[in-house]
ChimeraX commands (.cxc) that place a marker at each C-alpha (Angstrom):
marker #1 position 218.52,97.10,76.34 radius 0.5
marker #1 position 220.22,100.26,75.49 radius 0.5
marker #1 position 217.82,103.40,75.59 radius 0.5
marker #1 position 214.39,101.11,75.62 radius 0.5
marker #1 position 212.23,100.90,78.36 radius 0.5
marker #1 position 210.94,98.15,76.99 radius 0.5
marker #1 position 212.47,95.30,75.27 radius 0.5
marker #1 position 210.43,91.99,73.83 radius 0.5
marker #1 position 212.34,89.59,71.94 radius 0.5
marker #1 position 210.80,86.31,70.14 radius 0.5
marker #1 position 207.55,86.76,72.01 radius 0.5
marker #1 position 205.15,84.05,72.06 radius 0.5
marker #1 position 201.61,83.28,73.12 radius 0.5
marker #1 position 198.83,80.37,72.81 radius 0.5
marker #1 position 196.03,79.46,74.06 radius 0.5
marker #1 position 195.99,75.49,73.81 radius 0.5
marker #1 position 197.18,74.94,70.01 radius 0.5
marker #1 position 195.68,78.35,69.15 radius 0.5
marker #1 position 198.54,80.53,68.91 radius 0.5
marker #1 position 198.35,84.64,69.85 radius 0.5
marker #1 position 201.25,86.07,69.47 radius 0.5
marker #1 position 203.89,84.58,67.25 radius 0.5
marker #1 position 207.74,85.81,67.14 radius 0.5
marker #1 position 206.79,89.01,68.26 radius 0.5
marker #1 position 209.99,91.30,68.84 radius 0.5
marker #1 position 209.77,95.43,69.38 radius 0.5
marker #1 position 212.13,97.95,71.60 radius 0.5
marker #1 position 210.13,100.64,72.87 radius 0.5
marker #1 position 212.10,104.06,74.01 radius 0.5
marker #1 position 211.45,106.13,77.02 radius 0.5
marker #1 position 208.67,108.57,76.83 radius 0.5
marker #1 position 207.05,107.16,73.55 radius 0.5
marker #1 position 203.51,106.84,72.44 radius 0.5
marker #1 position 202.76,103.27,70.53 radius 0.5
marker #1 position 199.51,102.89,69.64 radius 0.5
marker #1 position 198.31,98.88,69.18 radius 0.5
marker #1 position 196.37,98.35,66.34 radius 0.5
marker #1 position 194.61,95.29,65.03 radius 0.5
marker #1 position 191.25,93.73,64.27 radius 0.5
marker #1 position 189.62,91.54,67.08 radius 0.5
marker #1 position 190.96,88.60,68.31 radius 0.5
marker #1 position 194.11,89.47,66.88 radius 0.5
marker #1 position 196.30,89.70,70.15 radius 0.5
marker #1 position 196.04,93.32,71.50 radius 0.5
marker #1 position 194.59,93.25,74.98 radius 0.5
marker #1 position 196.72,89.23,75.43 radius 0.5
marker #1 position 200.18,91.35,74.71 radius 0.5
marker #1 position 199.31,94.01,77.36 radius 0.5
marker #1 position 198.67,91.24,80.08 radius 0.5
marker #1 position 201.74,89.46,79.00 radius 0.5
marker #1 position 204.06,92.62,79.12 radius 0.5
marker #1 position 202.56,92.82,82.94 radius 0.5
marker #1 position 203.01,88.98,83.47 radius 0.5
marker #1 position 199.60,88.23,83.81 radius 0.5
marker #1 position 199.58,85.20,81.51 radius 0.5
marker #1 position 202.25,82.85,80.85 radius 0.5
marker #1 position 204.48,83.60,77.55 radius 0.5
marker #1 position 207.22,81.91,75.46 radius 0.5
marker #1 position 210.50,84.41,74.42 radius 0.5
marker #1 position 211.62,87.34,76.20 radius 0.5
marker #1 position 209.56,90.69,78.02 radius 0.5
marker #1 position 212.20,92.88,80.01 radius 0.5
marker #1 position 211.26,95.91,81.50 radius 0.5
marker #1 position 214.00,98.30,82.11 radius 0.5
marker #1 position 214.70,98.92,86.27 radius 0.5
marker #1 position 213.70,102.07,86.48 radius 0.5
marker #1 position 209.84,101.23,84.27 radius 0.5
marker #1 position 206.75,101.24,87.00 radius 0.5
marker #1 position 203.88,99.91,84.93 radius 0.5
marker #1 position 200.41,101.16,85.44 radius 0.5
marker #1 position 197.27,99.26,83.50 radius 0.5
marker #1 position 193.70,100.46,82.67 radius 0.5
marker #1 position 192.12,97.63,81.48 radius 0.5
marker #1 position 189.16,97.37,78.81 radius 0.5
marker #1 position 187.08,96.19,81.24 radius 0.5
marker #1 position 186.67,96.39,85.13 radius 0.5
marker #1 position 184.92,93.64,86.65 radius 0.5
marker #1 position 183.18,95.51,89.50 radius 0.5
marker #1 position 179.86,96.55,90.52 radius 0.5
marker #1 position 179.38,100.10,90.48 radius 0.5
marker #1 position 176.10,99.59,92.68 radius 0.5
marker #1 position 178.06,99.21,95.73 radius 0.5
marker #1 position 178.55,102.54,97.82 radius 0.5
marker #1 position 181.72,103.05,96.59 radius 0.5
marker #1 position 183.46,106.59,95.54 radius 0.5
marker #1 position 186.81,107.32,93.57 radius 0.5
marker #1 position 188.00,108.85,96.98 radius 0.5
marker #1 position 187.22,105.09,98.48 radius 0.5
marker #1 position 189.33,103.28,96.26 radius 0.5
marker #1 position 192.57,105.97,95.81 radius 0.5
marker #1 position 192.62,105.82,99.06 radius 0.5
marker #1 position 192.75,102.15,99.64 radius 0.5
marker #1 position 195.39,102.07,97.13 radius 0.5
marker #1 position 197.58,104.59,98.44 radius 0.5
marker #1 position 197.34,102.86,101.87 radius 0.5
marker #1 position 198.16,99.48,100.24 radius 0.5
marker #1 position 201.48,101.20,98.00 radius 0.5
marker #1 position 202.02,103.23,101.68 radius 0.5
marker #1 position 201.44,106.45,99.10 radius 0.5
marker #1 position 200.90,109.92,100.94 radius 0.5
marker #1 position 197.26,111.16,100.68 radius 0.5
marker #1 position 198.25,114.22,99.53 radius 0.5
marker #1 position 198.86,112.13,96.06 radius 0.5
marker #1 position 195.39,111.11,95.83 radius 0.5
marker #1 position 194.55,114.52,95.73 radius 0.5
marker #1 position 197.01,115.00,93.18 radius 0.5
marker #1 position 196.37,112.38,90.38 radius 0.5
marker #1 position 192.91,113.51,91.24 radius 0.5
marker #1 position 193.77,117.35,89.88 radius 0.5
marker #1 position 195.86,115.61,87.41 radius 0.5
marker #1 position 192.45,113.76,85.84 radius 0.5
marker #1 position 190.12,116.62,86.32 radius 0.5
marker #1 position 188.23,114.92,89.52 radius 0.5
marker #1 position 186.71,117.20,91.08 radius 0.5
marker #1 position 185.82,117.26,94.77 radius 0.5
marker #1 position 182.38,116.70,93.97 radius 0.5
marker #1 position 183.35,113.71,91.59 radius 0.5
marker #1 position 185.88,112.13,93.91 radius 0.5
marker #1 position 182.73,111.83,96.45 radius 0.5
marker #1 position 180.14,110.51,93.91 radius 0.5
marker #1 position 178.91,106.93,94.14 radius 0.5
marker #1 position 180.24,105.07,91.10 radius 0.5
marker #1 position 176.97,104.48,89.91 radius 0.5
marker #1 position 176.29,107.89,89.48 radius 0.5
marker #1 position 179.40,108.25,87.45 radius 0.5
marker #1 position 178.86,109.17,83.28 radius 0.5
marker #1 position 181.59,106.64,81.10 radius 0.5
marker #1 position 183.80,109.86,81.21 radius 0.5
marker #1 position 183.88,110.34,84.69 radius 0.5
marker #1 position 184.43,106.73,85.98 radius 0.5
marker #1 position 187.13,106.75,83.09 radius 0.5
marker #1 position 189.04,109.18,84.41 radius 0.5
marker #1 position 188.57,107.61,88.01 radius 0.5
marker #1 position 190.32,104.85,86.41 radius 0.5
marker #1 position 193.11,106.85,84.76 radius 0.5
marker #1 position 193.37,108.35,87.98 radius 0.5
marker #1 position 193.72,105.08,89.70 radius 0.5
marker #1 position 196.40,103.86,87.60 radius 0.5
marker #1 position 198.48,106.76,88.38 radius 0.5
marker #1 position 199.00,106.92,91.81 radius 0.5
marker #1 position 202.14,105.48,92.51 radius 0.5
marker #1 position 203.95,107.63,89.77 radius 0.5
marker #1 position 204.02,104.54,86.88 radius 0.5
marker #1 position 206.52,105.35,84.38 radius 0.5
marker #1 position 204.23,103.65,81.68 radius 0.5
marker #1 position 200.80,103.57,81.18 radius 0.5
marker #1 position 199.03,100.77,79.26 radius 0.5
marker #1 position 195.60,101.53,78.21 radius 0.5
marker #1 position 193.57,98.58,76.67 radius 0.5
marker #1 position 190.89,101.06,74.75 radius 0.5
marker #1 position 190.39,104.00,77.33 radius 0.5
marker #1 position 187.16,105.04,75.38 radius 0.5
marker #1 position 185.62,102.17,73.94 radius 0.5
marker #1 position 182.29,102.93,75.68 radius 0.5
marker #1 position 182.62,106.63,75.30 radius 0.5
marker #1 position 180.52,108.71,73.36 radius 0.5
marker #1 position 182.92,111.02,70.98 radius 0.5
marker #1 position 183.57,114.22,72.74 radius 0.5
marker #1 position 183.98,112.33,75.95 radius 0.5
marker #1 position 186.55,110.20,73.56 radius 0.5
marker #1 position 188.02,113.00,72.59 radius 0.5
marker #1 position 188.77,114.56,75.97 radius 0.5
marker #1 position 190.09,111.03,77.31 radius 0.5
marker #1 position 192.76,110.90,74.33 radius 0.5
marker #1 position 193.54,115.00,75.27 radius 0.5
marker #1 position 193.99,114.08,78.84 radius 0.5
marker #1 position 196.03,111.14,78.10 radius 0.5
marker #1 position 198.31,113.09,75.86 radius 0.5
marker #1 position 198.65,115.94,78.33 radius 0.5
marker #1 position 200.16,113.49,81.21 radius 0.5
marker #1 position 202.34,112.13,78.68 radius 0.5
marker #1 position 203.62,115.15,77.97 radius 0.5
marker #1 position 203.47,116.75,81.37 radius 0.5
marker #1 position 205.19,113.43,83.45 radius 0.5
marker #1 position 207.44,112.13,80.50 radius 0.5
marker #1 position 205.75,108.73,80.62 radius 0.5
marker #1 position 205.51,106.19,78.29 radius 0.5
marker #1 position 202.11,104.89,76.62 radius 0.5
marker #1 position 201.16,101.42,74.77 radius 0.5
marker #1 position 197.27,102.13,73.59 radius 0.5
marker #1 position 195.09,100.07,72.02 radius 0.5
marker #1 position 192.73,101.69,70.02 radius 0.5
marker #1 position 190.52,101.47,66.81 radius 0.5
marker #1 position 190.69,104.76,65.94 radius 0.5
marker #1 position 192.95,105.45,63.35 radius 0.5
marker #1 position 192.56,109.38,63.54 radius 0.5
marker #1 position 194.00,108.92,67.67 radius 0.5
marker #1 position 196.77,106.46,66.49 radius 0.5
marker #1 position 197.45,109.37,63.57 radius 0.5
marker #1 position 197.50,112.65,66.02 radius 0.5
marker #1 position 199.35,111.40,69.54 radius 0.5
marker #1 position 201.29,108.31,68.59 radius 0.5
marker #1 position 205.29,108.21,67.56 radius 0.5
marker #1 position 204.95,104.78,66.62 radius 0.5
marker #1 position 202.40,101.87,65.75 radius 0.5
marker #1 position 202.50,98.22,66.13 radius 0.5
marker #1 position 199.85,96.83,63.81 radius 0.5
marker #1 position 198.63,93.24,65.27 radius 0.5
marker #1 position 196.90,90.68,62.61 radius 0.5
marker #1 position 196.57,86.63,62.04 radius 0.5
marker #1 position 199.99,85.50,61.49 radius 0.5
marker #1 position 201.08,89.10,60.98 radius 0.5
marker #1 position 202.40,91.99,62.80 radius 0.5
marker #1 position 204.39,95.31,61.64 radius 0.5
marker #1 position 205.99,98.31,63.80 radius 0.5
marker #1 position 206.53,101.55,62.48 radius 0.5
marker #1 position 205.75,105.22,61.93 radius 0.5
marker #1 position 202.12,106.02,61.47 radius 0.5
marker #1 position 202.85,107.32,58.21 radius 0.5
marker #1 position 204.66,104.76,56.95 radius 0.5
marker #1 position 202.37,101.81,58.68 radius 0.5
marker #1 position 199.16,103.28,58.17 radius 0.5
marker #1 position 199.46,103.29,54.33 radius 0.5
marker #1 position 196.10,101.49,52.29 radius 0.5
marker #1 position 198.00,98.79,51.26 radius 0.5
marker #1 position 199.17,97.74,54.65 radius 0.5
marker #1 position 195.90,98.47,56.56 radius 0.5
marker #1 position 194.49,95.95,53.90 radius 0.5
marker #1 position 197.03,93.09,53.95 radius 0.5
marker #1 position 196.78,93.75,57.62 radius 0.5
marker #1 position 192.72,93.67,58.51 radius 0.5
marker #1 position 191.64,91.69,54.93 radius 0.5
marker #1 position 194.56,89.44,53.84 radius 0.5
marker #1 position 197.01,88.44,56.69 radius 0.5
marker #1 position 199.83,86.16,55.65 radius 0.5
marker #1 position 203.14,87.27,57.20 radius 0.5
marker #1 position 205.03,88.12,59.38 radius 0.5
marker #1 position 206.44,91.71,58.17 radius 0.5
marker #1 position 208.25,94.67,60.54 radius 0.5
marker #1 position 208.90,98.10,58.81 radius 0.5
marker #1 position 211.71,98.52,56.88 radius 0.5
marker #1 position 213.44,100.52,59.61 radius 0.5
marker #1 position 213.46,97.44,61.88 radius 0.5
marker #1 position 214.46,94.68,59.28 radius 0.5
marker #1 position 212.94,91.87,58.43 radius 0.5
marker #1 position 210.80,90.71,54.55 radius 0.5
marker #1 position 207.69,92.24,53.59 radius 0.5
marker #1 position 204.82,90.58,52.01 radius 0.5
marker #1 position 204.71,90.62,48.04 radius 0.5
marker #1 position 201.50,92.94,46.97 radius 0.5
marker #1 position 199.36,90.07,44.92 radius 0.5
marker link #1:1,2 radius 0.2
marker link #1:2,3 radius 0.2
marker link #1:3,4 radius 0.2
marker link #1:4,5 radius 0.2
marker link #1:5,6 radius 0.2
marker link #1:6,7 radius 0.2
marker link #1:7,8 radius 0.2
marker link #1:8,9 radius 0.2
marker link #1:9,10 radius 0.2
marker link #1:10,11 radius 0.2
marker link #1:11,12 radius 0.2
marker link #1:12,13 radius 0.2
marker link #1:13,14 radius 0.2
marker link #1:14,15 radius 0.2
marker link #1:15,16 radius 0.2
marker link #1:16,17 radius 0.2
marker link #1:17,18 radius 0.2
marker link #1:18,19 radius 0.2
marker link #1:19,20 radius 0.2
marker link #1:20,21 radius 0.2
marker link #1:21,22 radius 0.2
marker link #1:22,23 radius 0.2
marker link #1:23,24 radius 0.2
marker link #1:24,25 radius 0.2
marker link #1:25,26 radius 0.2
marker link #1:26,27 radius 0.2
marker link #1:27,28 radius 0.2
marker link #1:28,29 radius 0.2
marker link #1:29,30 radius 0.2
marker link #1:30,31 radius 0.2
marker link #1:31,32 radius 0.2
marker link #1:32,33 radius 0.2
marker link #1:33,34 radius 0.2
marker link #1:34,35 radius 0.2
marker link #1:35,36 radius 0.2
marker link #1:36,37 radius 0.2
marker link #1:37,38 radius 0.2
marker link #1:38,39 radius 0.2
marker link #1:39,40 radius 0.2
marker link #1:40,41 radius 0.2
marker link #1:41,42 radius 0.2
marker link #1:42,43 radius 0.2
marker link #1:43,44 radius 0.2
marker link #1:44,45 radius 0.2
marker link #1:45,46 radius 0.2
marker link #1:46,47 radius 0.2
marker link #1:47,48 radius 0.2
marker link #1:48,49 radius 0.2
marker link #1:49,50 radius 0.2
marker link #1:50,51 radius 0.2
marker link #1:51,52 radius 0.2
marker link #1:52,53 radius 0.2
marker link #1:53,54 radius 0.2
marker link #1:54,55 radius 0.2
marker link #1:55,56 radius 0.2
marker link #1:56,57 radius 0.2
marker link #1:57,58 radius 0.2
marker link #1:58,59 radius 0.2
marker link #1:59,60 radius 0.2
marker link #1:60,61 radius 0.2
marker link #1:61,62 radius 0.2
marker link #1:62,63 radius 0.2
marker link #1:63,64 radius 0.2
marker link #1:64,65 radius 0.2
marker link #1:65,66 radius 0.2
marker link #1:66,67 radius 0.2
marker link #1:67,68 radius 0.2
marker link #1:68,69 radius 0.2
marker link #1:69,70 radius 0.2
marker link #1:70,71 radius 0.2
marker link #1:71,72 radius 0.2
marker link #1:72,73 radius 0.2
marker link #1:73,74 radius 0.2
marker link #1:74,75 radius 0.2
marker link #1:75,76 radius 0.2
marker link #1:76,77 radius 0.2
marker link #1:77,78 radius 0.2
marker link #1:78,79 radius 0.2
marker link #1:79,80 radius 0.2
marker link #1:80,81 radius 0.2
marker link #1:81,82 radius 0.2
marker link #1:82,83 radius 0.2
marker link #1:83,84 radius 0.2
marker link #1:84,85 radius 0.2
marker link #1:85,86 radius 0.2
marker link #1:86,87 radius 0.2
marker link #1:87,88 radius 0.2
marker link #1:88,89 radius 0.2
marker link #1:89,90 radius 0.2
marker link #1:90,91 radius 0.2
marker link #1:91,92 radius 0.2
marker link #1:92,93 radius 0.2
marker link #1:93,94 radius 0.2
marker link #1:94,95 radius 0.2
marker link #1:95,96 radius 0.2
marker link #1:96,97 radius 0.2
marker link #1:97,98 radius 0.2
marker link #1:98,99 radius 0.2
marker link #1:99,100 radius 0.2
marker link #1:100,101 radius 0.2
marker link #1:101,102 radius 0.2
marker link #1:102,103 radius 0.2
marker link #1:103,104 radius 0.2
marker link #1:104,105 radius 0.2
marker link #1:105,106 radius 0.2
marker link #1:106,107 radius 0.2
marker link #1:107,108 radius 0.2
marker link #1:108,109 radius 0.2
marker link #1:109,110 radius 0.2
marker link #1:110,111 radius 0.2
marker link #1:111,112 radius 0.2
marker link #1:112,113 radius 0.2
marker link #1:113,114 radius 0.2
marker link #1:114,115 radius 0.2
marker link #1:115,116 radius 0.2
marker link #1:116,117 radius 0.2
marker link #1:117,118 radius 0.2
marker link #1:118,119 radius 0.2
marker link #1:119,120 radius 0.2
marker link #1:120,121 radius 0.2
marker link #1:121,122 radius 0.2
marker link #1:122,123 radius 0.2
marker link #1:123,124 radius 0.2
marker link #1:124,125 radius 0.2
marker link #1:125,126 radius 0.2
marker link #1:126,127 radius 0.2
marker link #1:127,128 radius 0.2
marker link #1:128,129 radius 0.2
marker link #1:129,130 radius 0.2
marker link #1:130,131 radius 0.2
marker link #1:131,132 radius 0.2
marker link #1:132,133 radius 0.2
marker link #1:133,134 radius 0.2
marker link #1:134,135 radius 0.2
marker link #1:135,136 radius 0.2
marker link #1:136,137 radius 0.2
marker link #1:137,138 radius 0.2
marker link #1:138,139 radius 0.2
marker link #1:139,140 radius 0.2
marker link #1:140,141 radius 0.2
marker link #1:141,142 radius 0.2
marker link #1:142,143 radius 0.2
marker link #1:143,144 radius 0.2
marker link #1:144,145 radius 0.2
marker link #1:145,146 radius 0.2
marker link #1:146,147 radius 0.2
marker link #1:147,148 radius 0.2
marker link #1:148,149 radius 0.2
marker link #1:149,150 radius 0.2
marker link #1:150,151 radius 0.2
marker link #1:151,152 radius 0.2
marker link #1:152,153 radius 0.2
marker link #1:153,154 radius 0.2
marker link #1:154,155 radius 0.2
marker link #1:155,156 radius 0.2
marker link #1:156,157 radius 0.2
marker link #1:157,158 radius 0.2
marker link #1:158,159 radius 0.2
marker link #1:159,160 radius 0.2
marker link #1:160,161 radius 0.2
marker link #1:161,162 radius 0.2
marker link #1:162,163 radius 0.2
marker link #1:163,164 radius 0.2
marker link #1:164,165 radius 0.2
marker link #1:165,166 radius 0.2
marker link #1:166,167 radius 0.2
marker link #1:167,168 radius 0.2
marker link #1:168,169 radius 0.2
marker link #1:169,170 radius 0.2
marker link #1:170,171 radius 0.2
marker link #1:171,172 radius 0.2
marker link #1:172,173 radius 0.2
marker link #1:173,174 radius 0.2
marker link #1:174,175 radius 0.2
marker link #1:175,176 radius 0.2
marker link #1:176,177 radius 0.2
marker link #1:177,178 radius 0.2
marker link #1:178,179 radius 0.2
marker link #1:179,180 radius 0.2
marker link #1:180,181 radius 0.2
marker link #1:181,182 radius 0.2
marker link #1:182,183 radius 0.2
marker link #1:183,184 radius 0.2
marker link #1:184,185 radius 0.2
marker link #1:185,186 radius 0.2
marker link #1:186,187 radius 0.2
marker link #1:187,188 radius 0.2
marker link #1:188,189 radius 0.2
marker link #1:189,190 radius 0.2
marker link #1:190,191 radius 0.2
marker link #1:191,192 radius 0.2
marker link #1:192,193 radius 0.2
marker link #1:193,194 radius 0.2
marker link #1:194,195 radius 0.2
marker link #1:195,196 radius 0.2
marker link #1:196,197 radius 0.2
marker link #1:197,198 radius 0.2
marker link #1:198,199 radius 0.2
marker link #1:199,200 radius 0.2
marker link #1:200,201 radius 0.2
marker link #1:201,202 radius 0.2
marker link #1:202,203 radius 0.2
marker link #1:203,204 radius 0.2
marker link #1:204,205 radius 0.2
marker link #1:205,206 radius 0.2
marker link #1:206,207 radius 0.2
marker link #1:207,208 radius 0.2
marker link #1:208,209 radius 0.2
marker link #1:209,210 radius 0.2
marker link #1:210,211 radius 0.2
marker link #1:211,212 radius 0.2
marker link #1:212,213 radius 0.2
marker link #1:213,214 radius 0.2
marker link #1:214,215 radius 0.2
marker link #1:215,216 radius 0.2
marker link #1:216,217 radius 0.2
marker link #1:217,218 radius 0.2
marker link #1:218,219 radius 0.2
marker link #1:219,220 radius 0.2
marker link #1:220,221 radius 0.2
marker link #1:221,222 radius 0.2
marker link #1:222,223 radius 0.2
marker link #1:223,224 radius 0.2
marker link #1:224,225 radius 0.2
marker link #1:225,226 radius 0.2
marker link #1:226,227 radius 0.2
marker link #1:227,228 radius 0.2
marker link #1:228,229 radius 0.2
marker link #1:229,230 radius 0.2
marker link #1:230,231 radius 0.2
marker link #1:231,232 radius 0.2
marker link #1:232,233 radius 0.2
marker link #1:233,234 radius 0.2
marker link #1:234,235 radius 0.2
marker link #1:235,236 radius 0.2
marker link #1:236,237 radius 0.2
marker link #1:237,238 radius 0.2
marker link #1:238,239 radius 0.2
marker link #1:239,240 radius 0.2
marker link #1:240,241 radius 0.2
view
């Protein structure tokens, strides 16, 4: 694997005869942002579940020895009516990973939980606050990557924004590794190092400046018909018709 913490090789899903992910192949270094572009339906949040193994997959996913993955999915099946607190459910998970309590306390500080917040219902939470419960969630147990299947899809913007800050500061602060999926082109632009773009038939890895050009974004979201990487990871690119 070399210096990647990740390494996927051939990678294939399908759902029936409907096929995902097709020949996907990326090495991902420690400590790296990639964001995961793409428009919908077009594989993002079925590649997160297959780098954790949670659906079956053709090719190769290996995850270096020392990676601990943590995963904030797009959407938690759980109802926040029950009398349930962010305290309740750090603490059940440290118990379960046999995790001191003073870490819940920590990822806690880490996610700007408050005392107050930890001991809220989760009813009463705002879409900020029960994100960052989340985040907080997923870190305890020290992951060494985080994979966030859009942290702020139901956010209003300057909650958004603060998520994406946040995110960027742990990152920064723990030397993890992020995969993101996100729509926002202006997030993939100011935190990620590199971008996997996602389409029918179609995928690409690169720099956001040399990914996100107009003429990509539009074979990629309008006219999808290949399979092309970046030039700095081989492979043919698509003829501009």
């Amino acid at each position: 694997m070399g210096n990647s913490i990740l390494s996927v090789a051939g990678l294939e899903v399908a759902f029936g005869s409907r096929v995902i992910l097709h020949s996907l192949s990326l090495e991902i270094p420690p400590a790296a942002c990639v964001a995961i572009i793409g428009p919908n339906g077009s594989g993002k949040t079925v590649l997160l579940k297959a780098l954790l193994g949670l659906l079956p997959y053709k090719g190769e996913i290996r995850w270096d020895v020392s990676a601990r993955p943590g995963y904030v999915p797009q959407q938690v099946v759980a109802d926040r009516h029950l009398p349930l607190t962010p305290r309740d459910l750090l603490e059940a998970k440290a118990r379960t990973l046999k995790r001191p309590a003073a870490e819940v306390e920590e990822v806690a500080g880490d996610t700007d939980l408050t005392a107050d917040l930890l001991d809220t219902n989760l009813g009463h939470l705002s879409g900020g606050q029960f994100q960052k419960a989340l985040i907080a969630f997923a870190l305890l147990g020290a992951p060494s990557v985080l994979l966030f299947d859009e942290p702020t899809a139901s956010l209003d913007e300057l909650s958004e924004e603060r998520v994406y800050d946040l995110l960027h500061s742990l990152q920064q602060q723990r030397g993890m590794t992020l995969l993101l999926v996100s729509h926002d082109l202006s997030v993939v632009y100011r935190y990620a190092d590199t971008v996997l773009c996602l389409s029918k038939g179609q995928a690409c890895v690169g720099p956001p400046k040399d990914v996100l050009t107009p003429a990509m974004l539009e074979q990629l979201y309008a006219a999808p018909s290949r399979y092309y990487r970046h030039h700095e990871h081989a492979e043919d690119v698509p003829e501009r018709r």
